[in-house]
C-alpha positions in Angstrom: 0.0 0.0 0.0 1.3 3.3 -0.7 2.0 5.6 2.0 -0.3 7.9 0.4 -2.8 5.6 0.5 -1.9 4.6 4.3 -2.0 8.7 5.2 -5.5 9.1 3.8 -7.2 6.1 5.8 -5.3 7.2 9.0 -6.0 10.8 8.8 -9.8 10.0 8.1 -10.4 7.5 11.1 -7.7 9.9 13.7 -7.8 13.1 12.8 -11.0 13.8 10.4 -11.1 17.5 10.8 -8.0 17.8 9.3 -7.5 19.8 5.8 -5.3 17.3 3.7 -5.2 18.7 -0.4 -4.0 16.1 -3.6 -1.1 16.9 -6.0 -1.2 20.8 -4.4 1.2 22.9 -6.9 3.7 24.2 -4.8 3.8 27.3 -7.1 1.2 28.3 -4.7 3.1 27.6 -1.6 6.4 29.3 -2.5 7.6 33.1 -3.1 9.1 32.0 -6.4 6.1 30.9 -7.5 7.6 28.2 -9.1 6.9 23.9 -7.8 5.1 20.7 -9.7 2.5 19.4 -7.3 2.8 17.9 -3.8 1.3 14.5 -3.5 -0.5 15.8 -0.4 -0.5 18.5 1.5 -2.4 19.0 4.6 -2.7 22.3 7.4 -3.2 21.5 10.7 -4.7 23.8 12.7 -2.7 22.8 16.3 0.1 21.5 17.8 -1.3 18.6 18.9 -2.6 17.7 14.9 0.8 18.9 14.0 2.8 16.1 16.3 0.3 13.3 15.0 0.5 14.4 11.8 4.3 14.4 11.5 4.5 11.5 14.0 2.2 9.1 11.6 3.7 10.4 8.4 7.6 9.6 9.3 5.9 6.1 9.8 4.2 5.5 6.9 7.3 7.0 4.7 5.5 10.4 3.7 8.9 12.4 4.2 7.0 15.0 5.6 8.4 18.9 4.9 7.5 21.3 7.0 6.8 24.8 5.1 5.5 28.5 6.3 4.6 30.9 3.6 8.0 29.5 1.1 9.7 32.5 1.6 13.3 30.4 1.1 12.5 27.1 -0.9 12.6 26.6 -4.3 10.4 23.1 -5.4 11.2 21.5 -8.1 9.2 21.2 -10.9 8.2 17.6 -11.7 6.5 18.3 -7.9 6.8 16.3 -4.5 6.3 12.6 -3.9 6.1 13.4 -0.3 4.2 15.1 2.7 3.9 18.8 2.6 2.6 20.7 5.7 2.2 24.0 5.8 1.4 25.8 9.2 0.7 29.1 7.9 -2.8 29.0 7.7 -3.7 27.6 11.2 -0.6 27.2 13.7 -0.3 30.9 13.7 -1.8 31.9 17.5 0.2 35.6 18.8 -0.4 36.3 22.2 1.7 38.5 25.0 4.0 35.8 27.0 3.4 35.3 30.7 6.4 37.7 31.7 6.8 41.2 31.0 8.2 42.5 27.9 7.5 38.6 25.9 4.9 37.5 23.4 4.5 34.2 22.1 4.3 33.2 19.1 3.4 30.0 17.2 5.3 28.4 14.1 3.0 29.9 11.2 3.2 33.3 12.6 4.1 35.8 9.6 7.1 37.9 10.8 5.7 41.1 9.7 2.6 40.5 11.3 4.6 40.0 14.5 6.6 43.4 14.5 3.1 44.8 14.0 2.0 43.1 17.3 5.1 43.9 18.7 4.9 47.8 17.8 1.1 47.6 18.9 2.1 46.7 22.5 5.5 49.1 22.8 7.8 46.3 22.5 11.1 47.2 20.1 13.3 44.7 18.9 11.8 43.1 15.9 11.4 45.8 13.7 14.3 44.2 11.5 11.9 41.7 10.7 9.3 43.2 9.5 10.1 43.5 5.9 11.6 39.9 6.1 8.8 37.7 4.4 9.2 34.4 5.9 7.5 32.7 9.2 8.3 32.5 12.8 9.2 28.7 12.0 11.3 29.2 9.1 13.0 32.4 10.8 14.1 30.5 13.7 16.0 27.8 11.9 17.9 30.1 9.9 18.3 32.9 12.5 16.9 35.2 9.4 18.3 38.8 10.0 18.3 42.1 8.2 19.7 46.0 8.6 22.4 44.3 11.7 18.9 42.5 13.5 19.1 38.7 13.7 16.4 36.7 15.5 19.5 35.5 18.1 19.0 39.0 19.5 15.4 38.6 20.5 14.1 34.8 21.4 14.1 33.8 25.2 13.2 29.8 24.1 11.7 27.9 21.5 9.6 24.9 21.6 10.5 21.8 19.0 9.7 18.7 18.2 12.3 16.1 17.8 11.2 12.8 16.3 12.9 10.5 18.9 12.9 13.1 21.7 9.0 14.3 21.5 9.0 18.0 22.6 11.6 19.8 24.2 11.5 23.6 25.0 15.5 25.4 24.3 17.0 28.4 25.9 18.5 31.3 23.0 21.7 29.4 23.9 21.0 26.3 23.4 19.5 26.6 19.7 22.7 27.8 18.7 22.2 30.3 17.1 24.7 31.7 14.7 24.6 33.3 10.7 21.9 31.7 8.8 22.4 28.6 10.9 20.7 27.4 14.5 20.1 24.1 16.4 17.8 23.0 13.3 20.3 23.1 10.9 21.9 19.9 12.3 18.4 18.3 13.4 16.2 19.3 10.1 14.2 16.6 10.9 13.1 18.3 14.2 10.3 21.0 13.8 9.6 24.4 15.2 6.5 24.6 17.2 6.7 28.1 18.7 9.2 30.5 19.8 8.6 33.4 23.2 10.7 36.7 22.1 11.8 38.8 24.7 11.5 42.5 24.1 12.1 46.1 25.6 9.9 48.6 25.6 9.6 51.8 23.8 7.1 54.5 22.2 4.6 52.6 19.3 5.1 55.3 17.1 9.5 55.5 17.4 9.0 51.7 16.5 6.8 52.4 13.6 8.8 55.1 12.2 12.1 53.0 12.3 10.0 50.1 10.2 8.7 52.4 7.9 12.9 53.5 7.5 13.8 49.9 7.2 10.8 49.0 4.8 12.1 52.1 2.5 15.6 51.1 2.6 14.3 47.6 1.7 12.3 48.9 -1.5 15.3 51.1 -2.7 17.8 48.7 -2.7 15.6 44.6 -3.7 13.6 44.1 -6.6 10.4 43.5 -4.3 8.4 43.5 -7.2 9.5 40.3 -8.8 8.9 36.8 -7.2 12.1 35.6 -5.5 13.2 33.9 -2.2 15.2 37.2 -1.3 19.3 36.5 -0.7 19.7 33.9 -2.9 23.1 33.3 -1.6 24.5 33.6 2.2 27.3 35.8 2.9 30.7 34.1 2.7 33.1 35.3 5.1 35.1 38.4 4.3 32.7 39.4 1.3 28.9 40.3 -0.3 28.0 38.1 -2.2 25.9 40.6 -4.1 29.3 42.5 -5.0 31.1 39.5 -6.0 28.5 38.6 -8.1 28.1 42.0 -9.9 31.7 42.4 -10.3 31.6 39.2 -12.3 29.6 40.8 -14.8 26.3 38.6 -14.1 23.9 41.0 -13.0 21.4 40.2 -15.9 22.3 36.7 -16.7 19.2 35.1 -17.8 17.8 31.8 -18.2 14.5 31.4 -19.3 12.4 33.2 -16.8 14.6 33.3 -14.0 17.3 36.4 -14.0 20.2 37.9 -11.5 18.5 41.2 -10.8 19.8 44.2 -12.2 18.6 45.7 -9.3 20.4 43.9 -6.8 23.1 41.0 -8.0 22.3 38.7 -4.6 18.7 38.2 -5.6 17.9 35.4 -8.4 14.2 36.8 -9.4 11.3 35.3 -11.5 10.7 37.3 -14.4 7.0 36.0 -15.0 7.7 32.8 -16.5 10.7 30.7 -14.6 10.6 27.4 -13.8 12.4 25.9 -11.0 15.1 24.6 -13.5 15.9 27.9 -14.9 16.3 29.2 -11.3 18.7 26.4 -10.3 20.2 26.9 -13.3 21.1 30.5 -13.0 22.4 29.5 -8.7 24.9 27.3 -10.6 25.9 29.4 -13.6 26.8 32.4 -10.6 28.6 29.3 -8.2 31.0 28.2 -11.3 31.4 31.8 -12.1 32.4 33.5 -9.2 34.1 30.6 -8.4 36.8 30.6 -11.6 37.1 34.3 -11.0 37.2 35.3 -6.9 38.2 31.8 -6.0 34.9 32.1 -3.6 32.1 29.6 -3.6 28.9 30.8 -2.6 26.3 28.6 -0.8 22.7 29.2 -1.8 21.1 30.4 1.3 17.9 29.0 -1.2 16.8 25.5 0.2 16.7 23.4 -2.5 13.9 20.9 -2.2 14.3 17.1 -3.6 
């Protein structure tokens, strides 16, 4: 039986409320806008689905993936012969913590819409984030930062699930983190369920004027108006990877759909009409390139989905 198959009749007699899609494109799922179709995708609607959920599907061989709003995958395009659960749409509760100065804050939790929250109560700290388009989930397990902000700076614990473990709540210093990496780098198997930032306070509108700086600095500088999974590559040590790109001559470099910005050389954008191979494409035309001329090999901070 397959474990398709297996999922569907489990899911129906355990958890019957739950929203579970056929062959979902993931075009829909992902900032690129670009992804064949998952064989199912379902969007639980609590933590407690969410650990039966992933719990049955590592059983059954669905190789559940985990996904926010996309913001930093790129699917491929013949789709997903696996388990895709996205927690955007119903693990996304925002509350204020149980100590001063915290909110809490589950996996599916927009960023932006939590610097709003955050600016709504007087809390500052997060407006770094609010122009970053990913999840609370996703932005843990990279540490995603901007404008010298890093999500390091403001989390007091997060609870995960680990497969063998069940669910452990971590200090700030025991996720690890550091750039672009955390404790989930070298679990990815393990799963964010939420995360209890720790802010300071200050005036509503000083905080909303400083996002509305960020937000402008953001639209000047990234080409916002194409698809794209923003930084396509991280930082490598000693350089930008957006210079070394540019002064290789690529901003431009086009294949098919999918282009190096002209605005800005770190971001791989979708024209209108990419597919996921064009995209992967372009990533590995700019590696080899930069690579033969600055010696420097870039690692997409893109994950690439298989």
């Amino acid at each position: 039986m397959s474990w398709e198959t297996q999922l569907d009749k489990w899911a129906a007699e355990y958890l019957p409320d739950l929203k579970i899609v056929n062959d979902e494109p993931m075009s829909r799922h992902t900032s690129f806008r670009v992804g064949g179709p998952a064989k199912r995708m379902a969007f639980p609607f609590s933590g407690e689905q969410l650990v039966l959920l992933l719990d049955y599907a590592r059983a059954c061989g669905a190789r559940p993936l985990v996904i926010g709003n996309g913001t930093n995958l790129l699917a491929p395009d013949e789709g997903l012969d696996r388990l895709v659960i996205d927690t955007s749409a119903g693990l996304n509760r925002l509350e204020e913590g149980t100590e001063p100065g915290t909110l809490t804050a589950e996996a599916g939790v927009s960023l932006a819409r939590l610097a709003d929250f955050a600016c709504k109560q007087g809390l500052t700290g997060l407006e770094f984030a609010h122009g970053i388009p990913g999840t609370v989930g996703g932005g843990v397990c990279m540490n995603a930062g901007a404008y010298d902000g890093e999500m390091k700076q403001v989390i007091a614990c997060v609870t995960v699930l680990f497969p063998e473990e069940g669910v452990k709540t971590l200090s700030c210093e025991e996720m690890d983190f550091g750039y672009r990496h955390s404790l989930m780098s070298d679990h990815p198997d393990a799963v964010v369920l939420r995360a209890v930032f720790r802010l300071s306070p200050r005036e509503p509108e000083a905080i909303r004027e400083k996002m509305k700086e960020l937000m402008a600095r953001r639209k000047a500088s990234q080409p916002l108006e194409y698809p794209s999974a923003g930084s396509t590559f991280k930082r490598p040590t000693g350089y930008f990877a957006g210079t070394l790109i540019d002064q290789c001559g690529l901003k431009g470099l086009t294949v098919g759909g999918a282009q190096v910005s002209e605005k800005h050389a770190g971001f791989v954008i979708n024209t209108g009409t990419a597919t996921a191979g064009d995209i992967l494409s372009v990533i590995r035309q700019v590696q080899d390139r930069v690579f033969a001329e600055k010696g420097v090999r870039l690692e997409p901070e893109v994950r690439i989905i298989h």
